[in-house]
N, C-alpha and C positions, 0 to 999 in steps of 0.2 A: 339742598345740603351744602356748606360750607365746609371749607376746609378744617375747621375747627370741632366739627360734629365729626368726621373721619379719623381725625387724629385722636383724638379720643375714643371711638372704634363703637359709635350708639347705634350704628346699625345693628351690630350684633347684639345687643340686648335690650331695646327698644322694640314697641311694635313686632312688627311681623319678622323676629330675628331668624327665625328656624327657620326659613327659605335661606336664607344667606348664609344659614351653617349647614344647608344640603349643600347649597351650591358650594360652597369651601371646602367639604370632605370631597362631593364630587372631584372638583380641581387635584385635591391632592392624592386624592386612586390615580388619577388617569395619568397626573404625573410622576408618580411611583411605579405604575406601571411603564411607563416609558422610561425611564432610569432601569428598572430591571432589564427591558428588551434593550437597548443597548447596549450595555453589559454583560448577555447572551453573545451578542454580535460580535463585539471585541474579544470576547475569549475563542469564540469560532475564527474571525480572522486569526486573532493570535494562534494557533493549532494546527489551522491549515498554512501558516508559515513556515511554523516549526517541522508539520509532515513532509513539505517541499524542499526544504533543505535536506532534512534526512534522506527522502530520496534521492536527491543528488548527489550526497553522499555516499548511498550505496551502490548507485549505478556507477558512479566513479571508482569504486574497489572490485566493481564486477569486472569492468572495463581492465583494471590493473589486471584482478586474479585471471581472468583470462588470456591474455598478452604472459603473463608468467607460462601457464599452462601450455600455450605455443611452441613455448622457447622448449619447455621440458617435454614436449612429444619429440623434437626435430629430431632427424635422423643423425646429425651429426653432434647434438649432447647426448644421445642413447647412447650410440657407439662409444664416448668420451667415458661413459660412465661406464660401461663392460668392460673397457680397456683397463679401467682398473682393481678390475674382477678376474682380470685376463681369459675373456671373454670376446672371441674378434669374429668378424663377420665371414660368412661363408663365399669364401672364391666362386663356386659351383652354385649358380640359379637354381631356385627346388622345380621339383615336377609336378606335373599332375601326375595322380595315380584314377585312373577310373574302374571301376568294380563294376560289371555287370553280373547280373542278378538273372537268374534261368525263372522262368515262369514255371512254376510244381505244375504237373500233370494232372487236371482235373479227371476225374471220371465222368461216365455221362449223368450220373444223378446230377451231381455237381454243376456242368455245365445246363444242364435242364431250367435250372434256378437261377443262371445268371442272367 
């Protein structure tokens, strides 16, 4: 075969050409299919970039809203903020109160069963 028989493409319609147009559809499935799976690939990388950002994103606002939420427990923005409720903290520590409880008087059925 010369260069001249190729260039003018007689393989393909010559002779035995139907091998050489399986073999050319073959080539171009498999290379169509690998254009596809690439393309899977890159939009998965792409996605899982964008998911990792995002999370950072949100851990970084958890991290804030947290730290906010500190500051507004502390004992000394509570009392700041009753103060202008005028609402002030009790001089007098509370107590305990404890309640004791009599056990009811069983009868003997009663205790029989227990």
């Amino acid at each position: 075969m010369n260069i001249y028989n190729i260039i003018k493409a007689k393989y393909l319609v010559e002779g035995q050409s139907l091998k050489n147009w399986f073999f050319i559809i073959y080539v171009i499935f498999w290379a169509l299919i690998l254009i596809a799976n690439t393309h899977i690939y890159e939009q998965k990388t792409i996605s899982i970039r964008d998911l990792t950002e995002e999370v950072k994103e949100l851990r970084s606002e958890f991290v804030d809203r947290r730290s906010e939420l500190m500051k507004l427990r502390m004992e000394s923005t509570i009392s700041k903020q009753m103060e202008l409720k005028e609402i002030k903290p009790s001089s007098v520590p509370p107590k305990k109160i404890k309640v004791i409880v009599e056990e009811e008087k069983k009868g003997w059925l009663e205790r029989l069963w227990d």
